[in-house]
N, C-alpha and C positions, 0 to 999 in steps of 0.2 A: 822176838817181835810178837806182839799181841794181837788181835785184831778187837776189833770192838765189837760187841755183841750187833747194836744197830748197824754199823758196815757190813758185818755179815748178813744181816737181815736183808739188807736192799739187796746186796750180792744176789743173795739166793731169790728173793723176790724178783728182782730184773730179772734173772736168766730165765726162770719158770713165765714167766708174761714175756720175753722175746721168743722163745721156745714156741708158744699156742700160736702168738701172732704168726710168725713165720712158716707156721706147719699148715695155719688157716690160708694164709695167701699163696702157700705150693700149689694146698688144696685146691682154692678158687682159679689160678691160673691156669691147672690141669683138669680141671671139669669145662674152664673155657675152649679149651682148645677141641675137646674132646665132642661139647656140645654144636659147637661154631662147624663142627664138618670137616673143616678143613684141612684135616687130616689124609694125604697124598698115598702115607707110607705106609706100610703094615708096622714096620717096626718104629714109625714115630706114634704107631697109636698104643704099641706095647710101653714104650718110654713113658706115655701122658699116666697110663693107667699107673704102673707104676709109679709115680710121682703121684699119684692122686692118693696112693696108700699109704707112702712115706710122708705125706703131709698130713695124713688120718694117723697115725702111730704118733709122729712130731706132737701134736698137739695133744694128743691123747696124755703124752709122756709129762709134758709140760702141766697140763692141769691133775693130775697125780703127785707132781712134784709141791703143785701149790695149794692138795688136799694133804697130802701127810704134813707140810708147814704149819698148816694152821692147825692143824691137831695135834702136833707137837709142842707150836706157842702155847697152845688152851691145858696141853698134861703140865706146863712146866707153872704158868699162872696160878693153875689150882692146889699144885706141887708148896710153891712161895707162898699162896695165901692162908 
C-alpha cells in the first residue's frame, strides 16, 4: 500500500495544527482557573499549573513539527527544481 504524497501532507499538517490548537486551549483553560481564584485545593492548583505547562510543551511541540514541515517541503522544492 502507497500513501500519497498529498495524503501525507494533510496527515502531518492536521496533526501539527490539532497539536498547537489543543495545547493553546489546555493552556487558556488552566490559566483560567488559575486566574478565576477559585481554586479550593492545594493540589488542584498544582494539577492547573501542571496542565498550564503541558499545554506550553503541546503547542511548542506542534509548531516545531510544522517548522521542520515547511523546511523540508522548501529543501525538497529546491532539491526537484
Amino acid at each position: 500500500m502507497q500513501i500519497s504524497g498529498v495524503g501525507f501532507d494533510y496527515g502531518m499538517m492536521a496533526s501539527a495544527y490539532s497539536a498547537v490548537s489543543k495545547g493553546v486551549e489546555m493552556t487558556d483553560a488552566a490559566a483560567e482557573n488559575i486566574a478565576s481564584g477559585s481554586i479550593l485545593d492545594s493540589d488542584m492548583g498544582v494539577e492547573d499549573i501542571v496542565a498550564l505547562k503541558e499545554g506550553e510543551i503541546q503547542a511548542q511541540a506542534g509548531a516545531k513539527l510544522i517548522d521542520v514541515y515547511e523546511k523540508t517541503i522548501g529543501s525538497i522544492i529546491d532539491i526537484e527544481a
